[in-house]
C-alpha positions as MATLAB code, in Angstrom:
seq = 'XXXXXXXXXXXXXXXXXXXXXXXXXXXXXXXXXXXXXXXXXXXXXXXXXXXXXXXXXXXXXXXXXXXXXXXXXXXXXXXXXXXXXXXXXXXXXXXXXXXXXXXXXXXXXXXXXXXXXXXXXXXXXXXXXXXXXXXXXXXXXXXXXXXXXXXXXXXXXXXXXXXXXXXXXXXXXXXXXXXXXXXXXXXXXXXXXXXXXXXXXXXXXXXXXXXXXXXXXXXXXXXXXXXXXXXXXXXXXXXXXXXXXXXXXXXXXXXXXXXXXXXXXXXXXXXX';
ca = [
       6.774   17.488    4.397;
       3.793   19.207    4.254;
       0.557   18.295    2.647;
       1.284   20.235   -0.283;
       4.621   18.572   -0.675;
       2.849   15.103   -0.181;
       0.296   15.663   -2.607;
       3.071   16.623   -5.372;
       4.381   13.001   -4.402;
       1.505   11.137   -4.586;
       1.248   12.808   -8.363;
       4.880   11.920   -9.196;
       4.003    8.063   -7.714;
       0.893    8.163  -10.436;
       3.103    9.593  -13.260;
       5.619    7.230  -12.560;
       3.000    4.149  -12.333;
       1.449    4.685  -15.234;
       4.785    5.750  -17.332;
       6.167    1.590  -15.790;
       3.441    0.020  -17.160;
       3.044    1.711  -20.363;
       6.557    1.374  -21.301;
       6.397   -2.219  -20.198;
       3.198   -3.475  -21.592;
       1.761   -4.737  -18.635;
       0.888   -4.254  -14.740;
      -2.121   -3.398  -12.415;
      -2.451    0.317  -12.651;
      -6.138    0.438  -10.745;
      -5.027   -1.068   -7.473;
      -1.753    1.005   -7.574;
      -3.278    4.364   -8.687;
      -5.567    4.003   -5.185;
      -2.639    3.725   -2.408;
      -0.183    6.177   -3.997;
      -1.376    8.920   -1.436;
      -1.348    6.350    1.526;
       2.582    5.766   -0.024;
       3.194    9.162   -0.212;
       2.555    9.554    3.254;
       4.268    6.654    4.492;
       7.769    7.112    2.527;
       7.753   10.824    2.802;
       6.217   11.654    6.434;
       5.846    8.205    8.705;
       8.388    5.605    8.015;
      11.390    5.952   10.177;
      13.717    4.425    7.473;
      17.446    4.955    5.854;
      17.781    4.938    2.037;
      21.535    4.715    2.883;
      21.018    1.598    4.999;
      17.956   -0.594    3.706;
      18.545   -3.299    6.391;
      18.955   -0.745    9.435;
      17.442   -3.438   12.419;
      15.537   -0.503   14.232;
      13.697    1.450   10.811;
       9.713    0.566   10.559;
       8.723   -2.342    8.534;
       6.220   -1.772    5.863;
       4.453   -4.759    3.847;
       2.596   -4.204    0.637;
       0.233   -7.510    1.070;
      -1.752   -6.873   -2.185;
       1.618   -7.023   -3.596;
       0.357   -6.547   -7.255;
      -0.058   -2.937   -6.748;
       3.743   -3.003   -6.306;
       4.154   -0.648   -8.920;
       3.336    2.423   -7.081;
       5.303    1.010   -4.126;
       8.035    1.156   -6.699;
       7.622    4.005   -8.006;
       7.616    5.716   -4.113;
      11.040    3.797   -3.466;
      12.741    5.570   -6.591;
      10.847    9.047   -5.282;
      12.658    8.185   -2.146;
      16.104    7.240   -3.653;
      16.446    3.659   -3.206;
      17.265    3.086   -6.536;
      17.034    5.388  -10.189;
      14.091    5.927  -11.519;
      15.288    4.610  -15.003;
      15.120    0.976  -13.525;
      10.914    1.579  -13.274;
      10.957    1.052  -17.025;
      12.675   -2.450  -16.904;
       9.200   -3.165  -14.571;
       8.678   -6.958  -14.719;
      11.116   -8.135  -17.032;
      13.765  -10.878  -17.135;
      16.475   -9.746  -14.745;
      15.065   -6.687  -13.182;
      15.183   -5.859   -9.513;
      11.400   -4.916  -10.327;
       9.461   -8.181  -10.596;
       5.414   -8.288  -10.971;
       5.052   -8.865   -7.158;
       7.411   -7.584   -4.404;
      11.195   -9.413   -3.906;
      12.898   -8.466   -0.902;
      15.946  -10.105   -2.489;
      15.720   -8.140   -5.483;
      14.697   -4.756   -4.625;
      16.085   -2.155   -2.542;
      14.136   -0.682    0.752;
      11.524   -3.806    0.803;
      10.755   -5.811    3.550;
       9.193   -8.500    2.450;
       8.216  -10.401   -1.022;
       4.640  -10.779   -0.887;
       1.670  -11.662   -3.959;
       0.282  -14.307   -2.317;
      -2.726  -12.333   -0.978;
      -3.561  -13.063    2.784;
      -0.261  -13.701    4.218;
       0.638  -10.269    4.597;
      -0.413   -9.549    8.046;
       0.554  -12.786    9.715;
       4.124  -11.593    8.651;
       3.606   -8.193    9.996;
       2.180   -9.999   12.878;
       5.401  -11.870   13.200;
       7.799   -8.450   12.987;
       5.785   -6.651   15.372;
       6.073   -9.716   18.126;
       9.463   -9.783   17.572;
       9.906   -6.126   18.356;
       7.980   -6.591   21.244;
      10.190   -9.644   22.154;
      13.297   -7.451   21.544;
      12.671   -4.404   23.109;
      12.670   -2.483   19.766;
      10.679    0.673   19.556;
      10.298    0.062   15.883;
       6.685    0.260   14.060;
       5.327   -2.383   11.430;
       2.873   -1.290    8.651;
       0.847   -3.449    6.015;
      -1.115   -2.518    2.814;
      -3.731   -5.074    2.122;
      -6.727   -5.039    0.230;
     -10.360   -4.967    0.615;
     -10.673   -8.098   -1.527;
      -8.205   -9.611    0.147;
     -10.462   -9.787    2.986;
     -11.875  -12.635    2.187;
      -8.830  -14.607    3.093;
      -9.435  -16.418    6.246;
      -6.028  -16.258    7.462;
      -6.567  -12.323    7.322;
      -8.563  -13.431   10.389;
      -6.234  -15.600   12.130;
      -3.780  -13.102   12.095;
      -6.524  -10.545   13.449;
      -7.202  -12.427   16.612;
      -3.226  -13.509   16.813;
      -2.804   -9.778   16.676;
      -5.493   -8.638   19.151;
      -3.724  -11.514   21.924;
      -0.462  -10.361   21.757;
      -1.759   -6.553   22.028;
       0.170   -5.968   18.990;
       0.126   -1.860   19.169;
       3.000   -1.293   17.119;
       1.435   -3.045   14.367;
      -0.642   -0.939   12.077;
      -2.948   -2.738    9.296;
      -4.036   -0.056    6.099;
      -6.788   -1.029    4.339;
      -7.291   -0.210    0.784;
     -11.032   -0.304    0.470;
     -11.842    0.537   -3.036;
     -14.392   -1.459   -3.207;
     -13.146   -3.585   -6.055;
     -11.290   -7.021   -6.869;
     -10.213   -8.660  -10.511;
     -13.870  -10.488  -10.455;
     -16.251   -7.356   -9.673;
     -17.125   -5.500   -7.097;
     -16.397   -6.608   -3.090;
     -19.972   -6.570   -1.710;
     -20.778   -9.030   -5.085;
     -17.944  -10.778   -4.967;
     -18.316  -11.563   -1.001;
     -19.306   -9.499    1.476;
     -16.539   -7.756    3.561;
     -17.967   -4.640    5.011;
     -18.884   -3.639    7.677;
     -14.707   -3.886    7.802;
     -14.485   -1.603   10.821;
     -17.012   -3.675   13.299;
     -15.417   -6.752   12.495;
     -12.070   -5.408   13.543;
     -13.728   -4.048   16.239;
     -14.769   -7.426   17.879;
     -11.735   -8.617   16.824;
     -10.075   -6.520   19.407;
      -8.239   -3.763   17.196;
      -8.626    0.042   17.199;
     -10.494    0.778   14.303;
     -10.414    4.122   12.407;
     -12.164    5.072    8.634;
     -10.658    7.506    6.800;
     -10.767    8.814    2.977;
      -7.915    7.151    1.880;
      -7.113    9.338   -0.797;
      -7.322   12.450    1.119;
      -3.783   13.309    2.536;
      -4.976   15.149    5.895;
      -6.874   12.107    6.766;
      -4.095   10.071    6.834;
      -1.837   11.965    8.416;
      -4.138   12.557   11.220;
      -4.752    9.447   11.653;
      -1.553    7.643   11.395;
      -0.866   10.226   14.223;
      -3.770    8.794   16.586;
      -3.165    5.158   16.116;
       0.485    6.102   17.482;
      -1.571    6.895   20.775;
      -3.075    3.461   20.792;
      -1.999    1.038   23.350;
      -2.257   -2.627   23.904;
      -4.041   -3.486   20.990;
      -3.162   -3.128   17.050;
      -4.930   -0.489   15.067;
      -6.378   -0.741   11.541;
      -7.426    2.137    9.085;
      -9.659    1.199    6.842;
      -9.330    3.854    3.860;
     -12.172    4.515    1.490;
      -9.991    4.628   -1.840;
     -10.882    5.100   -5.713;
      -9.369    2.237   -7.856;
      -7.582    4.258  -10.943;
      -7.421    7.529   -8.804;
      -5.662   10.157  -10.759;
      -6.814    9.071  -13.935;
     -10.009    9.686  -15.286;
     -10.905    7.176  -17.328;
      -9.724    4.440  -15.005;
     -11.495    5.913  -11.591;
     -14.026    2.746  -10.214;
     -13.723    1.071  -13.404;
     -12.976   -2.957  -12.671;
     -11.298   -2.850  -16.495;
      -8.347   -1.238  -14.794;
      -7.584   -3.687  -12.065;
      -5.204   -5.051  -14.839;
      -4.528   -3.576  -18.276;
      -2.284   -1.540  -20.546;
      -3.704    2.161  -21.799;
      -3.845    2.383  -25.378;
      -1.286    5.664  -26.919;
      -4.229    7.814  -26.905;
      -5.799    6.880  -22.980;
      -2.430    7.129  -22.411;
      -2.064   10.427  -23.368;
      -4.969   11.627  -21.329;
      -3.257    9.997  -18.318;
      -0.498   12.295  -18.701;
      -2.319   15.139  -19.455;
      -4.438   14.360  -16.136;
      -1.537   13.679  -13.945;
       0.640   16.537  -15.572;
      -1.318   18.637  -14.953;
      -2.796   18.173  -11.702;
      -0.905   20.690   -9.571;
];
């Protein structure tokens, strides 16, 4: 696709986020509304994967670590066909293969549950040593977020990474700057993100996050990269899309009233 296509993605991801947890009464539209570009990309330009085969042994693995911005990951795997796009109104509920965090047994196209935040890339860490082991040409991808940072097993996995020169492992950082309690830097410091990769041995790149071009270029570089795993750390804006909910820690979690909501589809409708 090109980057107009993947920008009228990224706005049918947002649409379709914000129409889920509307209809449903519940969800974390701030922290979805920031990767739905980095999705876009992924689903529609990157990941070599077969809607017709979910389990295919040699597609790319992606991992959506901050799994409660599942919504938008949701909302990309109906874009992509995995499923119908009426199921993203039964988001959450009793029975539906859409629960509030990822569940590889319940959905179609995922690779892993995830929701527990910090486990993500020890997983992807595990996948990408197993291609390696294998002989698989296969990539493996991971979503986490800035906040999550502050897991220390974020930094296990960094330094297991780094000493099995994991370069078909690719870590995306949503770095929006903001987490349920406030913002990052208040909450605990995390930046500077990219040096502390650095000297953990990874190939470090920063990128607006919610600027298609960016990522495509440089998902293209880290593909380069060898011996060691890259990270991108993208600058995003928690409730992109949306005007009201842009860098507003309200959003992280919360249902628009019918008149905000209203406004979100005028925003996103009319966007292109």
């Amino acid at each position: 696709m090109d980057i107009t296509d993947l920008t009228e993605v990224s706005r049918r991801i947002r649409l379709d986020t914000i129409k889920a947890i509307y209809h449903v009464k519940t969800g974390h539209p701030g922290g979805a509304l920031s990767i739905a570009d980095i999705l876009a990309v992924l689903y529609f330009n990157e990941l070599n994967i077969d809607v017709q085969n979910p389990a295919w042994p040699d597609r790319d693995r992606f991992i959506l670590s901050k799994g409660h911005g599942c919504t938008s990951l949701y909302a990309a795997l109906a874009e992509k066909g995995f499923f119908q796009k009426e199921k993203l109104l039964t988001l959450r509920q009793y029975g539906s293969i859409l629960q509030g965090h990822p569940d590889m047994k319940s959905t179609p196209g995922l690779d892993m549950s995830s929701g527990s935040l910090g486990q993500g890339l020890s997983i992807g860490n595990g996948m990408a040593l197993a291609a390696k082991l294998q002989n698989k040409s296969y990539r493996v991808y991971v979503l986490l977020g800035d906040g999550e940072l502050e897991e220390g097993q974020i930094w296990e996995a960094a330094m297991t990474a780094s000493k099995y020169h994991l370069d078909n492992l690719i870590a995306i950082i949503d770095a929006n700057g903001l987490q349920i309690n406030g913002p990052t830097d208040e909450v605990m410091q995390v930046e500077p993100i990219d040096k502390k990769f650095s000297a953990f041995g990874w190939n470090t790149i920063v990128i607006d996050g919610n600027a298609i071009p960016q990522i495509l270029t440089a998902l293209k570089k880290v593909k380069r990269v060898k011996n060691k795993p890259s990270v991108i750390i993208a600058k995003t804006i928690k409730g992109k899309g949306i005007s009201y909910m842009e860098n507003n820690i309200k959003w992280h979690s919360g249902v628009p009233n019918p008149q905000e909501y209203k406004t979100a589809l005028q925003e996103l409708e009319g966007e292109l």
